[in-house]
C-alpha positions as CSV (number, residue, x, y, z in Angstrom):
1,X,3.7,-1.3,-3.7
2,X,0.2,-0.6,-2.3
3,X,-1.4,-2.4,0.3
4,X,-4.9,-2.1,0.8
5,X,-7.0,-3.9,4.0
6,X,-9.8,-6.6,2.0
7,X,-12.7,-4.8,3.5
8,X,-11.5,-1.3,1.7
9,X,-10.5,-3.4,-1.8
10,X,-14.1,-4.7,-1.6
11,X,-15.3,-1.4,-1.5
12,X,-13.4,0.4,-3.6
13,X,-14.7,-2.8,-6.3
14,X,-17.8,-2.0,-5.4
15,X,-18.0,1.6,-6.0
16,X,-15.9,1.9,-8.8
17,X,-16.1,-1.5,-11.3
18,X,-13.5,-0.4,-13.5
19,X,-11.4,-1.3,-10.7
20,X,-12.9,-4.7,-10.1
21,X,-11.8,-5.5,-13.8
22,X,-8.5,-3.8,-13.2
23,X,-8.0,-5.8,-10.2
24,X,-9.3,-9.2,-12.0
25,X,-6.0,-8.3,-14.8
26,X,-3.9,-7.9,-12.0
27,X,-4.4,-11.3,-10.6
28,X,-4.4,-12.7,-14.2
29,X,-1.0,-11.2,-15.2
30,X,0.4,-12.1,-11.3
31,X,-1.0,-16.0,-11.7
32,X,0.4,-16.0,-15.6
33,X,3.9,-15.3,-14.1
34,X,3.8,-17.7,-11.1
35,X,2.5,-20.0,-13.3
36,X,5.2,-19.7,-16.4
37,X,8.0,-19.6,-12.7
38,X,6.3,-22.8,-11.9
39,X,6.7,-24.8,-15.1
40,X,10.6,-23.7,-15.3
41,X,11.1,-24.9,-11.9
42,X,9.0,-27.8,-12.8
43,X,10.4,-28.5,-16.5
44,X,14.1,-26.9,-16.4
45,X,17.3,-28.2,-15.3
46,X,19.1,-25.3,-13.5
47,X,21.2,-24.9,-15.8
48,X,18.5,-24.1,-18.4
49,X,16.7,-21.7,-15.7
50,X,20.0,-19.8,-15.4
51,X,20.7,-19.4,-18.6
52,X,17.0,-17.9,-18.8
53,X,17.2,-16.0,-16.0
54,X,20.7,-14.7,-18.2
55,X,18.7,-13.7,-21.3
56,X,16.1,-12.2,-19.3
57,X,17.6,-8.5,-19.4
58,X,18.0,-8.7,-15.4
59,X,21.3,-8.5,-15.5
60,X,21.8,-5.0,-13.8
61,X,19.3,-6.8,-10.9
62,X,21.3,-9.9,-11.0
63,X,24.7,-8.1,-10.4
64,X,23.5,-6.5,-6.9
65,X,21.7,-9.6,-5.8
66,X,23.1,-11.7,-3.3
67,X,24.3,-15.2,-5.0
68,X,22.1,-17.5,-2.3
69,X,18.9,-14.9,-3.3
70,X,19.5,-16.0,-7.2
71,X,19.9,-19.7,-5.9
72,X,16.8,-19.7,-4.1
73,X,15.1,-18.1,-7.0
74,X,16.7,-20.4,-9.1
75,X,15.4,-23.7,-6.8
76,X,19.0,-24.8,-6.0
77,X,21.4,-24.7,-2.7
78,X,24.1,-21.6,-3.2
79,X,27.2,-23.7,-3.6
C-alpha cells in the first residue's frame, strides 16, 4: 500500500499526466468494486453473499480470517 500526502498526489498529477489518468483508473476500478459490494449487500440474502464470497477463490483468505471479520464483511452479527 502507498500513501501519498494530497498536496504531493496533486503534484505528481500535475507533472506527470500519465499518472493523473492512472490515478482516474484507480478510483474507477476502487468505486466499481464498492459499488458491485454495495448492491450484494443491498440485493443478497446472506446466504446468497456467502455462497459468493465461497465461489470467489478466497478460500485460502477465508480460512485465516477471523469468523466475526467474514460476518462483518458479510453484513451480519457473528453467531
Amino acid at each position: 500500500m502507498l500513501v501519498f500526502p494530497y498536496a504531493l498526489l496533486s503534484a505528481l498529477y500535475e507533472d506527470w499526466p500519465v499518472y493523473e489518468r492512472f490515478g482516474r483508473l484507480l478510483a474507477e476500478y476502487h468505486l466499481l468494486g464498492t459499488d458491485a459490494q454495495l448492491a450484494e449487500l443491498l440485493l443478497l440474502s446472506p446466504e446468497q453473499r456467502y455462497q459468493a464470497l465461497l465461489s470467489s477463490h478466497k478460500t485460502k483468505i477465508l480460512e485465516r480470517t477471523p469468523q466475526h471479520c467474514i460476518a462483518s464483511y458479510l453484513g451480519v452479527t457473528p453467531g
